[in-house]
N, C-alpha and C positions, 0 to 999 in steps of 0.2 A: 953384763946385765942388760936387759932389754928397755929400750924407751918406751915408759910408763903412757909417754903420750900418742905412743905408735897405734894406731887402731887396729883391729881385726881386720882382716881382707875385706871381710863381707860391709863396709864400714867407707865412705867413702875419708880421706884424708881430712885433717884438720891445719891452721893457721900452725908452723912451726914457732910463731910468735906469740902464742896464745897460751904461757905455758905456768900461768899463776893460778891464785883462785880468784873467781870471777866473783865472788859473793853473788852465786846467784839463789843460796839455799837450798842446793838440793842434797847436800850430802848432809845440811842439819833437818831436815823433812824425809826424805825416803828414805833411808834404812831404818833397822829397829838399834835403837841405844840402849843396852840393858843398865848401862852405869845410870843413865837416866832415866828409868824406866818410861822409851817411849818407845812407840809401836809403830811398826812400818808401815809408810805412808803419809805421817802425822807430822806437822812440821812442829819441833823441840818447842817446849813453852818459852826457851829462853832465846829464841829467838825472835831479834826486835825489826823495827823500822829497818827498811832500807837491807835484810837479811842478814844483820849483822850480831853477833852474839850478845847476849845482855851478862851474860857471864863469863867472858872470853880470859881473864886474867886470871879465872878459878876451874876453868872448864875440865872436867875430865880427860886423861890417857886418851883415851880413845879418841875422842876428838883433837887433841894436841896431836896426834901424831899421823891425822889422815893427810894425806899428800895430793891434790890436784892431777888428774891422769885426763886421756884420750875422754873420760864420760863427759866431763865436763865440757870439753869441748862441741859436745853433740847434745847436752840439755843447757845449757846458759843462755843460747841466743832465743831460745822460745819465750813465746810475750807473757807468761804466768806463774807463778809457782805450781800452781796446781800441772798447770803442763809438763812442768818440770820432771815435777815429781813422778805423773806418769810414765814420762818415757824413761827414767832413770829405772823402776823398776821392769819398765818393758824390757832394757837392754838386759837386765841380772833375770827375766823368767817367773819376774813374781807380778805379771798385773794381775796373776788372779786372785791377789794376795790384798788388791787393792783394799783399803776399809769404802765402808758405802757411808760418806760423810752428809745428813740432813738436817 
């Protein structure tokens, strides 16, 4: 099986020690969670202070079973969620997916 944390070529390498979840919120903000009904780019309503889940001991499949990879390690060190979130969907193909939040 391949290491999950291994980046694409085009990618430059990440910290081989860097291989948990960073709470940095972007896998509960950028995809879309249908169990939750929430929409890509939107960070989950149950996500609280500090990016940590408000309903982590009830949370959905889906989120129980995302695993920390390579992305993470190329959106956590950015200074915002919102940054986050953008490049998380730049690396998957969807900013033009972005919502235009006012």
């Amino acid at each position: 099986m391949a290491d999950r944390f291994e980046p694409p070529p085009e990618y430059l390498p990440r910290s081989v020690l860097r291989r948990d979840c960073t709470a940095c919120g972007a896998c509960c903000s950028a995809p879309d969670i249908h169990a939750l009904q929430k929409p890509l780019g939107v960070p989950c309503v149950h996500l609280g202070a500090g990016c940590l889940c408000r309903i982590y001991p009830s949370r959905p499949a889906v989120c129980r079973n995302y695993q920390p990879d390579w992305v993470c390690g190329e959106v956590a060190p950015l200074p915002t969620l919102d940054a986050r979130i953008r490049r998380f969907l730049e690396i998957y193909g969807l900013e033009g997916e972005i919502p235009v939040l006012e």
